[in-house]
Structures are given as C-alpha cells and as structure tokens.
N, C-alpha and C positions, 0 to 999 in steps of 0.2 A: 566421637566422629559425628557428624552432620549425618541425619537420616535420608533416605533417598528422595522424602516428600517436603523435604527440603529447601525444593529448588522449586517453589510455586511462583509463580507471578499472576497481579491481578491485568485485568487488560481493560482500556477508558476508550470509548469510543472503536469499537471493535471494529467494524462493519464485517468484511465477508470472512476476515480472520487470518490476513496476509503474514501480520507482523505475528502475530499468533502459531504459526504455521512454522515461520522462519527458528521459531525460538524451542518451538516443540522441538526441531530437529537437532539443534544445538541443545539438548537437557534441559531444557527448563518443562513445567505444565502451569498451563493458566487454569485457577484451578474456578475464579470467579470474571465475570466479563458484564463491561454496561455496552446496550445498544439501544438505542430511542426509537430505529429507523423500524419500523415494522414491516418493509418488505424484505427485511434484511436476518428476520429472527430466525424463519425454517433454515436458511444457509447457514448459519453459523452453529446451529444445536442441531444439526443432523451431518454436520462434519467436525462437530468439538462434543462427543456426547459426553462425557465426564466432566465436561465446564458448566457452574451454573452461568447461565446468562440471570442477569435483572435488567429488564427492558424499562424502566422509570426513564424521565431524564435527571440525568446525572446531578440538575440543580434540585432534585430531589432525596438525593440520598443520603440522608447524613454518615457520616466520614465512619460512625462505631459501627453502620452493619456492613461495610465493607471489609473484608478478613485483613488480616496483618499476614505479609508476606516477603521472599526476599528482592522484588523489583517491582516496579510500575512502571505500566507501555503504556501508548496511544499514539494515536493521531487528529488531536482535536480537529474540528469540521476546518477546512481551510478556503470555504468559501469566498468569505470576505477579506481573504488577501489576494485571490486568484488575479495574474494577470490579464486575465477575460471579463474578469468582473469589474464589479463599480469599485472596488479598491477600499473599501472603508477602513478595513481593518477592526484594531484595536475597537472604534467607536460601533460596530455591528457588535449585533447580539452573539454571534455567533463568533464573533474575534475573543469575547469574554466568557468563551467556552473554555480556551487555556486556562484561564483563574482558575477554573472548578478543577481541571488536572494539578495544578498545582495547591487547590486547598487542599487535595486528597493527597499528596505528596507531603506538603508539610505536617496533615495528620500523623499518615498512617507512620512516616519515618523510614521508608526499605533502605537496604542498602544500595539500589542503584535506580534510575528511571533511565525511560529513551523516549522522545517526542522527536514528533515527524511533522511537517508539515509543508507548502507550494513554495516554489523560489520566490514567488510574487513577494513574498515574507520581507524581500533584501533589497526591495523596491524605497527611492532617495525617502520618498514620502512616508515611508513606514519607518525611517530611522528611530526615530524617538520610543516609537512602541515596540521596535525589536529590542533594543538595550532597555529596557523596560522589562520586559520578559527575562529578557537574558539576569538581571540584574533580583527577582522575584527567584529564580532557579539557584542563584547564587548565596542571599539571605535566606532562603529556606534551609540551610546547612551544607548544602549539596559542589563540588569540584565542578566545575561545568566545562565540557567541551563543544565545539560548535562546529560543522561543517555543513558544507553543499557540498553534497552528492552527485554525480552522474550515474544512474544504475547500469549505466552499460558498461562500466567499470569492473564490475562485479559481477558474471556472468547470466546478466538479464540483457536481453537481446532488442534493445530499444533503445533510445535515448529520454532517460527520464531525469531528470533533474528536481531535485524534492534537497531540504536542509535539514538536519539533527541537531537535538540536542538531546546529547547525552553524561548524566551526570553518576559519581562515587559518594556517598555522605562522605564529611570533611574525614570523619574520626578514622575512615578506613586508610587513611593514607595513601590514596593514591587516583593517579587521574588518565580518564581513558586517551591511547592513541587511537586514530582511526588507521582503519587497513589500507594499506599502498593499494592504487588500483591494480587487477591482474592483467597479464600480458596477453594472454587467450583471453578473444572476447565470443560472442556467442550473435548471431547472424541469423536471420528470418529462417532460410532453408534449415540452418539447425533444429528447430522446433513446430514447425508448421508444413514441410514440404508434403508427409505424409498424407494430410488434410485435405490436401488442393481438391479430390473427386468427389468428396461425401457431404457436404455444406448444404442445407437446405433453407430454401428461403421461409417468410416469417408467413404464417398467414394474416393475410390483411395485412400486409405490412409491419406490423410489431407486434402479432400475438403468437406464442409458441406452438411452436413442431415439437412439443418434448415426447411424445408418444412415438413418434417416425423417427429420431435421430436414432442413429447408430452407433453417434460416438455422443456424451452425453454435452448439453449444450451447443452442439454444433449447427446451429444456427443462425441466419443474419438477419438485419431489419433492410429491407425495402423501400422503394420511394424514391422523390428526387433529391435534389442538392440542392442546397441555398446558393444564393451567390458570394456569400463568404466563403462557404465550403470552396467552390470553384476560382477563389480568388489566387491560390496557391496550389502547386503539388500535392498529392495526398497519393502519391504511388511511391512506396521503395521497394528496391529490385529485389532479389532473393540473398544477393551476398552483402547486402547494408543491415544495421539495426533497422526495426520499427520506428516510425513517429510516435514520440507517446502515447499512449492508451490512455484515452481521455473518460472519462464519465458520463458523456451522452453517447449515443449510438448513431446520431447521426453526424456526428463527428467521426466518426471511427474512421482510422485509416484503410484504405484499398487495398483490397488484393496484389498481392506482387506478379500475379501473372497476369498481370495488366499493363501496356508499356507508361512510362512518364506521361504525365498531361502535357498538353504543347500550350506554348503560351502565347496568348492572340494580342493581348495587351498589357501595359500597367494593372497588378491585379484581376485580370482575366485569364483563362484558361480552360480547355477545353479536353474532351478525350479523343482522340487519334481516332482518326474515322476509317468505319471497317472494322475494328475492334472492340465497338460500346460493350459490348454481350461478357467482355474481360472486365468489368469494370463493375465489382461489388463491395461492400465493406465488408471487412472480415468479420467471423463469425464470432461469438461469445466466445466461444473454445479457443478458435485461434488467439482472441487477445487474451484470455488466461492462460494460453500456453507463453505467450508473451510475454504476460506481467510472470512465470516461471511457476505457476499452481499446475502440482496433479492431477491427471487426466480423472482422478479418482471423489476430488477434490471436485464437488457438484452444487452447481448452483439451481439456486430455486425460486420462479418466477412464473407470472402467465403472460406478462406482459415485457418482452422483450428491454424495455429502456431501462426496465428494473434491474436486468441481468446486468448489460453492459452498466449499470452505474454501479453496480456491487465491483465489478471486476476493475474496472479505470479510477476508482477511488482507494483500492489497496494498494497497501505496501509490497514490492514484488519478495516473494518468500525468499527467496535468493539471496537477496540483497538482506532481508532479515535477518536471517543466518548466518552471513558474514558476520554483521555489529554482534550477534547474538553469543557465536563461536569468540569474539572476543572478549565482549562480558565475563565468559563462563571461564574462559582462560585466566583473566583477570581477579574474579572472585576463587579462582584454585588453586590463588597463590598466599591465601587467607587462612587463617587459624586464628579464629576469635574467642577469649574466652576459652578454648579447649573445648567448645561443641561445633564448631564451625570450619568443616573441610569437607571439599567437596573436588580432592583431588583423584579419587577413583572414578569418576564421571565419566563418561565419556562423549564425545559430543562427532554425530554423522550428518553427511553433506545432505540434500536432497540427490 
C-alpha cells in the first residue's frame, strides 16, 4: 500500500498558494514550492508552514535539488499573453517560463502535472505557440488534456476564465476528463454580504490598515480612476458573479452596494449622482473571498497593490479542488507495481 506521504506534489510558480490550497484539500501536500516574487514569500510560508519554499528563480534551480514526487502544479507568469498586455507571448522572457515548467516535468517524471494559465493563451496570434506547448506536454511522455475554464462554473463566484493543462504519464493508462460544470453557482451576496460595514480604507491611498482591521485584510486602496477604468461598468449587483479579480488594485471591481454606472457616451461613464460615497473598490478580503480563499487564509503586505496582486493572480481554491478531487479520483483507481494505492484517501471540499 502507498504510504500516506505519498501524495506529495511539488508546486512552480506558487504565488499566494491558490492552486496549492485547492489540492491540500483534495489530499495531496506540497511538500516543496518555487516563488521568485518576494513580496509574495511571508504569504505563502506563513500559511504553507510545512512546505519548503526556494525563492531562486526557477531558471536557477537545477531539476536534481528539486524532490521527486507524485504531480507537478503551477502557474507559469501569464504576463505576456494577457489580453491587457503587449501580447508577446512565447517571444517574452516570461512566455519562456513554461519551458522551465516543463524542463522540470520532463526531469523529474511524476505521475501527473496541471498548468494554468490567461485565455489571452487562445488569442489567433498565439496559435502557433499554443500547439507548441501543447505539443512539448505531449513528447514529454505525458496524456495531455486541454480546456478553458470559467470558474463560475465551479463554485467560485466570478466570472474568471483561465485554460488548463492537465496531463497522465503515458504508462499510466489513462486520460483526464474534466468536470461538467455545476448547476448551483455561487453569487457576490453569497460570500461578501457579511463585509459590506467593516472595510477600511488604505492610508495614503495604498498603504495598510493591517493593525485596525477586524477582519484580516479588509481593506481597500483609495483614489481616482483612470478613464479606462470609467470607460465600462465596474459595478455587479449582489445576485451576479464578480468581474474578475484582476492583479492590480486599481482595477478591482466596485462594490455591489453601488448602483450601475450610467453611461454618458461611447466608452464613457460615470457614477449616478447623489450616490458617489457607494462607490469603492472592494477590499483585499472581499476579492479573496471572491477568488474563494479562507478568511483564515492571510495575506501579507505594507503596501496594498502588493495584496491585491497576490490575490487577483491566484488560482481560485475552489476551482483547484475541483481538478484536484479529480486527479486524486483518477490516481485511486491505480495499483502500480503493488506499492501504489491511494484508495483509502480521502479527499474534503473547502
């Protein structure tokens, strides 16, 4: 029988520890994790203590002092395929972060990987470098399956749209389905109603209140809007998803106790007058109640853009768990060898 520490997985590209999160709760433990970002190390080793972090970048690590284990996660940077962004892709430094997830996959050999990354990925222009990748996932030994996501699918109360790839080594015999989305979806008031009275703003505009909050992270950044901000809605009501939960903080979407912007023109729009005072961006807390992280589940910052980009850059735990719960279903129909069963396991929701 497969020992209980068994079910280790290494983690690339961590950040706040989303996907990390998701998989704990479905059985697995990350038992080693790389992260570069240094405002990102306290958040991840003070809510993963038994994980070693190596903060190198990953183009540094040669492949033998990384452990051998039964999957490899990540979410290489997806910078450079953002639909916001200059679009480069593949040719960005940072589009050539995939390679290094995959030199470490063809290393180390696990039984399964899951990479994550922006829809921008599925943009005409990036045809070549997606089946390129896809095609590297493939010759690496690896069963490859491929979707775009909507996490609202999956009881994360947004609309996030991110693509997987997740693969079986060939030898295992078998190839991941992805989950049907669920019928119950999960709605702003579901997760954030409680919040609406306790939110405090940033001082100075983006530096923390973490001394004053009551609930931890509850608080927002300050200041105006650009006129791209103001170019579209940035309000949903109480009974809609979220707009997704973006990486900067002055993107972050508005309060739902705010009505709709009204729109003055093409690209224009303004807040309902009489009502500006309803009109804040939600707080760190509330978008990781968002992106579906425990209240417990603490981030660690001085300076507010730091927060929100920890939080709008993870995988929502939720939706982790989902893939993760079926991984773990999938490798517990295994008997490798005669040490390899990991059908006593058991795997709980958030």
């Amino acid at each position: 029988m497969m020992a209980e520490n068994s079910m280790n997985i290494i983690s690339l590209f961590a950040g706040a520890g989303g996907l990390d999160l998701g998989f704990k709760q479905a059985g697995f433990k990350t038992i080693w994790a790389n992260e570069y970002d240094k405002d990102i190390w306290e958040t991840f080793e003070k809510n993963f203590t038994d994980t070693t972090l190596d903060r190198r970048s990953i183009t540094q690590i040669p492949s033998d002092e990384i452990p051998q284990t039964l999957g490899l996660i990540g979410g290489p940077p997806c910078q450079s395929w953002s639909e916001a962004g200059k679009s480069r892709g593949i040719d960005d430094h940072r589009g050539q972060l995939f390679f290094e997830f995959i030199r470490v996959l063809r290393d180390k050999k696990p039984l399964f990987f899951l990479a994550e990354n922006v829809s921008g990925m599925l943009a005409s222009r990036h045809g070549e470098a997606l089946e390129n990748i896809k095609n590297h996932f493939k010759q690496s030994g690896y069963k490859l399956s491929f979707q775009l996501m909507n996490a609202h699918d999956y009881s994360v109360p947004q609309d996030r749209k991110r693509i997987f790839f997740i693969g079986f080594r060939e030898d295992l015999g078998i190839e991941f389905e992805f989950p049907k989305p669920f019928e119950k979806k999960l709605y702003l008031k579901d997760v954030i109603w409680d919040l609406k009275q306790s939110a405090l703003p940033a001082i100075n505009k983006t530096y923390s209140n973490a001394d004053k909050c009551k609930i931890a992270n509850h608080e927002y950044m300050t200041g105006g809007f650009s006129s791209m901000f103001m170019s579209r809605n940035r309000v949903r009501a109480w009974d809609e998803p979220s707009f997704t939960i973006q990486a900067g903080g002055r993107h972050a979407p508005l309060h739902p106790q705010a009505p709709k912007m009204e729109l003055v023109e093409k690209d224009k729009r303004k807040f309902v007058e009489g009502k500006e005072e309803l009109y804040r961006r939600l707080s760190i807390r509330e978008c990781a109640r968002i992106q579906t992280f425990p209240d417990e589940h603490k981030f660690y910052y001085k300076n507010l853009t730091a927060g929100y980009k920890m939080v709008g850059n993870a995988v929502p735990p939720n939706l982790a768990f989902v893939l993760a719960k079926k991984i773990y279903e999938d490798l517990s129909q295994l008997d490798i060898e005669g040490n390899f069963s990991v059908k006593n396991h058991r795997a709980t929701p958030l």
